[in-house]
C-alpha positions, -999 to 999 in steps of 0.1 A, spaced: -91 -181 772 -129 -191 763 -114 -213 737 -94 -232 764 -121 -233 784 -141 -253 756 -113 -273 745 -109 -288 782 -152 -290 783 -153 -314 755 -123 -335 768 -136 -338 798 -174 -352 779 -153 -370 759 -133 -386 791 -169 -388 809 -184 -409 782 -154 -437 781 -157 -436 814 -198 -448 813 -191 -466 783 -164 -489 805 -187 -492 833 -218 -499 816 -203 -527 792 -176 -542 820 -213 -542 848 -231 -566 824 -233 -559 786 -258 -531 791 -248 -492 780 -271 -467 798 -299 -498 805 -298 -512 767 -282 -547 758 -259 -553 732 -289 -568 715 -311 -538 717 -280 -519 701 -279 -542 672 -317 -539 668 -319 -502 669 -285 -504 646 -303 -525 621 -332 -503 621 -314 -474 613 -295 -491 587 -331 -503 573 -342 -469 574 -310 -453 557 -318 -487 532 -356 -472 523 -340 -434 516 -313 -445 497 -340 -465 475 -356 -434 470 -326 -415 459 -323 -441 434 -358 -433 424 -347 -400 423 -319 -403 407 -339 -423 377 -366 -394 376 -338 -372 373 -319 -392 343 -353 -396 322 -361 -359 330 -324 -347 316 -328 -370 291 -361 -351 285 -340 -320 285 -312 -332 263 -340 -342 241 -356 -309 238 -323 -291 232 -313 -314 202 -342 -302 189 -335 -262 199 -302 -267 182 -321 -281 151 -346 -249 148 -311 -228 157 -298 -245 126 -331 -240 105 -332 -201 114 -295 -198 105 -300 -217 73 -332 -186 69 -309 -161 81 -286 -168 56 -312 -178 28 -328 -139 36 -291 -120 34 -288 -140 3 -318 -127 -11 -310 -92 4 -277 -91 -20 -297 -104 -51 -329 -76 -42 -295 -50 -44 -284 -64 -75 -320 -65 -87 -322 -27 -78 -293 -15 -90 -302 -38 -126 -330 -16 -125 -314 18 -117 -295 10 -145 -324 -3 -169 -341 33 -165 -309 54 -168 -308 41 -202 -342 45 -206 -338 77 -199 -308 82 -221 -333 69 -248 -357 90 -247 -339 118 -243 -323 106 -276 -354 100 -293 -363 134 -281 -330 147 -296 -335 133 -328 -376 141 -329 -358 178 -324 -336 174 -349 -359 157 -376 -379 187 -371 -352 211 -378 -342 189 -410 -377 189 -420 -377 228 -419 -344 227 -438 -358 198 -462 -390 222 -471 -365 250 -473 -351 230 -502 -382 217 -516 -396 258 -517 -364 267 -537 -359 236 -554 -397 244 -568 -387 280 -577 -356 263 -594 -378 236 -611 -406 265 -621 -373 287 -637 -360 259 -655 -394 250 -668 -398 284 -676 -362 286 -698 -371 256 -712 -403 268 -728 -387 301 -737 -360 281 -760 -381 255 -774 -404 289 -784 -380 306 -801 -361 273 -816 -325 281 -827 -337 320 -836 -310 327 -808 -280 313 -822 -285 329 -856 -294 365 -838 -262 357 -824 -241 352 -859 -265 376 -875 -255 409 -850 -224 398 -846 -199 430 -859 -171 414 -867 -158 376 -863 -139 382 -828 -174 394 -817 -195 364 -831 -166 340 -813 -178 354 -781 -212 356 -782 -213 314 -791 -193 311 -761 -215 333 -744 -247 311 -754 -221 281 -750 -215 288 -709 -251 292 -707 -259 258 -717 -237 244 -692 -249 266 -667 -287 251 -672 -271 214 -670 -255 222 -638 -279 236 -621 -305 205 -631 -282 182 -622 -275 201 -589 -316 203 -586 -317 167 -591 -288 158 -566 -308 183 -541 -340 166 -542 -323 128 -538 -305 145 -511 -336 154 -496 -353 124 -501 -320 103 -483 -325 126 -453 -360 118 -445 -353 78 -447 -322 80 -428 -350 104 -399 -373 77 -403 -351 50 -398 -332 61 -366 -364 73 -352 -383 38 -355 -347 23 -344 -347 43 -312 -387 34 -305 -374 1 -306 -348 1 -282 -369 20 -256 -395 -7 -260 -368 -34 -257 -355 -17 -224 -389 -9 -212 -400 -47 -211 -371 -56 -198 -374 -31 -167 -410 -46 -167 -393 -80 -164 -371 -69 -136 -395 -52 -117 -411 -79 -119 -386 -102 -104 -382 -75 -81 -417 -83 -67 -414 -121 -67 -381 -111 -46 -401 -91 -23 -432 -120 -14 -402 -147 -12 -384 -119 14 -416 -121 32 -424 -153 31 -392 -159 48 -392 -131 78 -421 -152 86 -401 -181 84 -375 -166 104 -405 -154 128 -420 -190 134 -385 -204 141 -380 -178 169 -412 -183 186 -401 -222 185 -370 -218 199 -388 -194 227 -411 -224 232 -383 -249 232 -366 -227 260 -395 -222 283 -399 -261 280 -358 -266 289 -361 -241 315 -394 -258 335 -375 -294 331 -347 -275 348 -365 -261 371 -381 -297 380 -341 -312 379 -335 -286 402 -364 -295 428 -352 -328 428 -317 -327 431 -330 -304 462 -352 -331 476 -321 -358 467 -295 -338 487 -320 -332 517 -326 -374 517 -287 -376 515 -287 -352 547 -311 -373 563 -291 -401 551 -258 -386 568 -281 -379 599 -288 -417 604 -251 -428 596 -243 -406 623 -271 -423 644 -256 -456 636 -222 -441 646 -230 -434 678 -248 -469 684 -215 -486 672 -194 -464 695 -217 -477 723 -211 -507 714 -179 -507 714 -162 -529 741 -138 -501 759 -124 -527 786 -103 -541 759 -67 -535 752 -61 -498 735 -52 -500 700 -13 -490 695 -20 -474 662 5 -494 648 7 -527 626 -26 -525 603 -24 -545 568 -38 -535 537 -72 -554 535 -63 -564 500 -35 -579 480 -11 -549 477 -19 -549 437 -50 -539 441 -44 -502 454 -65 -478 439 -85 -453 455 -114 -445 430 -136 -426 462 -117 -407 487 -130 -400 519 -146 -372 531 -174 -346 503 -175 -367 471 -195 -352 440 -210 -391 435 -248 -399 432 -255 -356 436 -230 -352 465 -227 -365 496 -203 -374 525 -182 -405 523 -175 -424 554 -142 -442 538 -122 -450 509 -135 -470 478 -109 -494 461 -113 -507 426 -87 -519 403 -94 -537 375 -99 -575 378 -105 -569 418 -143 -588 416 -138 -619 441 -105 -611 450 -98 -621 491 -102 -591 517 -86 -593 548 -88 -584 583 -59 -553 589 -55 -559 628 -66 -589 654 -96 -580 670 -136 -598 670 -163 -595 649 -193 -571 661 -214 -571 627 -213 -599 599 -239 -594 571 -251 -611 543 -272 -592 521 -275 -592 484 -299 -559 489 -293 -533 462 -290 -507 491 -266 -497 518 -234 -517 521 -247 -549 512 -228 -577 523 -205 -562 554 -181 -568 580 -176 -551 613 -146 -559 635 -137 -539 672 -98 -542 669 -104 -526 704 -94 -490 722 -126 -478 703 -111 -487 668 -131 -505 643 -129 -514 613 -155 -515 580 -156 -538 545 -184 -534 529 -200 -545 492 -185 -580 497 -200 -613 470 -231 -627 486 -221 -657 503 -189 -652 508 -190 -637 542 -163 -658 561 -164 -650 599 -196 -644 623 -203 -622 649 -185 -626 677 -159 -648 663 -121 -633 674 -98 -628 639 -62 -625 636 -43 -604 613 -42 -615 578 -77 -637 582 -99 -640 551 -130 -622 562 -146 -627 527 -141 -615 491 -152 -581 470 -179 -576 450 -210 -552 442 -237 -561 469 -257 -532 482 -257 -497 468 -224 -498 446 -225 -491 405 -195 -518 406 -171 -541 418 -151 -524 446 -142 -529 484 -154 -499 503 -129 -498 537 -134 -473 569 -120 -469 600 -137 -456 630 -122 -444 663 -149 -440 691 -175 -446 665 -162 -415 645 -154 -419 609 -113 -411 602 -95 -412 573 -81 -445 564 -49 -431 544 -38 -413 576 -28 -447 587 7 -465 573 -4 -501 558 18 -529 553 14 -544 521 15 -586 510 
């Protein structure tokens, strides 16, 4: 019910404005006491004004480019210290294998070490326990010596007395046989044991060289493997300084890339601020489009014939047909609304625009301005429907205000005038000074 209610309000203000509207323009040109001139003037104002805040979004804009290019600077060189501290990273896990390898080389260096003295210690023990068996030998070996000496001097005493007591008491010849083999065995018995005496004390002798030798054998290959722990420990320690030489490394690139982020984010946070003050000049930008919107609705003529809503052309030669800006929100320039459609094929720079429907010219501009819509046409194809071409070559504006235009008439030709980053025709259609969509209409096409 309330929603009815509304609906039929705004009708009615809608009905009540025409209504003024038709009686103010039809009583003598003037719309609530203003001319048609004083509508153009305030119309041209606001268009100047709208001029002068898009020149600062431009400005904007730039400030906002160098400032991103600022940023994008700044994080190519982040990215290059993030390469530097990965190169360190890797450089210090590197090192952290070869310190493990150097550890483990010298686990193993004093495991052996170990092994070697306990070795040495071994055969220490065990030259001692020869040693007490080699003066074992040398005690009886003496004895032996002092004995043989002894039977030595006994015999050369008593010369060859002995061999004739032998034959002398011997009782018979059996018995004399026995006793030389008797004195016989003996002999041999005295070479044996001085040659086993002999063999004894070379025996001896060959056990304390063969001590010796793998004594001063094993002193030399603990001092082999001791120097070359020394060596390793060594390179251990040089490992060590280089390890902390490059945590510090590693430490220096973070607190870069720390100050490399505290400098992206306070650019950002400047790219932020003025996107924020580029949107709210785009609002005040809409505002004042809105403003001229309303003057061009009042300055419509509503005494003419309504509009069928039937019959419009395409404004351009029917190869040139696409839409590069849609109407309505459009991401372009930071975001913004967009009062019509943007057409820009390639090749479409000079290319004839023409008028969609019959009706007369309310605004023809020349302006080679690098703001607003530059060179522009305006034509009231009556019942409150006009029409919009805008960014149109300097100098080629072909019709004046005022002047009545057919269908099909050359109004003038495309081209980049005013605030445009190319050659395009940008087309609108109002109804009541209220911006529609152009591609709700059908077009015929040439």
């Amino acid at each position: 019910m309330k929603k009815s209610i509304m609906r039929n309000l705004k009708k009615a203000a809608v009905l009540l404005i025409v209504v003024c509207l038709s009686l103010s323009l039809a009583g003598g040109g003037e719309v609530w006491g203003r001319t048609a001139e004083q509508i153009d003037a305030q119309i041209a104002d606001a268009e100047k004004r709208a001029e002068e805040l898009e020149q600062k979004n431009r400005e904007l804009q730039e400030s906002i480019k160098k400032v991103q290019g600022d940023a994008g600077q700044l994080e190519y060189l982040r990215s290059l210290v993030q390469q530097s501290m990965e190169g360190v990273q890797a450089r210090i896990a590197a090192l952290d294998e070869v310190i493990w390898l150097q550890q483990e080389a010298i686990a193993g260096k004093i495991a052996e070490i170990e092994n070697l003295e306990a070795r040495i210690e071994y055969a220490e023990a065990e030259i001692e326990v020869r040693y007490m068996k080699i003066e074992v030998h040398s005690l009886i070996n003496e004895e032996n010596k002092a004995k043989f000496a002894e039977h030595v001097k006994n015999n050369y005493m008593s010369g060859n007395q002995g061999y004739i007591d032998i034959f002398m008491n011997a009782t018979d010849f059996f018995d004399m046989i026995v006793r030389a083999d008797v004195m016989r065995k003996a002999g041999e018995r005295n070479t044996e044991f001085m040659e086993n005496l002999l063999e004894a004390m070379a025996e001896q002798e060959r056990m304390i060289e063969e001590q010796e030798e793998l004594k001063k054998q094993l002193a030399a290959d603990k001092l082999n493997v001791e120097q070359e722990k020394a060596q390793l420990e060594e390179d251990l320690a040089a490992l060590y300084v280089n390890m902390a030489n490059l945590d510090a490394e590693k430490a220096e690139r973070q607190q870069e890339l720390l100050g490399y982020a505290a400098d992206i984010a306070e650019l950002q946070s400047s790219i932020n601020s003025m996107w924020s003050q580029h949107r709210a000049t785009a609002a005040e930008i809409e505002a004042i489009e809105r403003e001229v919107e309303d003057l061009i609705r009042a300055r419509i003529n509503l005494d003419r014939p309504d509009y069928s809503g039937a019959g419009f052309r395409w404004p351009l030669e029917s190869r040139f047909r696409m839409i590069t800006d849609t109407f309505g929100w459009t991401s372009s320039f930071g975001g913004r609304q967009h009062y019509g459609i943007d057409i820009g094929n390639s090749g479409i720079r000079d290319s004839n625009i023409y008028a969609i429907q019959s009706g007369t010219v309310i605004k023809a501009v020349e302006s080679n301005s690098r703001s607003g819509y530059g060179s522009q046409v305006i034509i009231d194809h009556g019942g409150g429907v006009t029409s919009l071409y805008a960014h149109m070559v300097y100098g080629s504006v072909a019709v004046s205000e005022g002047q009545t235009v057919t269908k099909h008439d050359i109004i003038g030709r495309v081209g980049s005038t005013g605030f445009s980053t190319g050659p395009h025709l940008h087309f609108g259609i109002y109804v009541n000074g209220s911006a529609v969509n152009p591609l709700n209409y059908t077009f015929e096409y040439y």
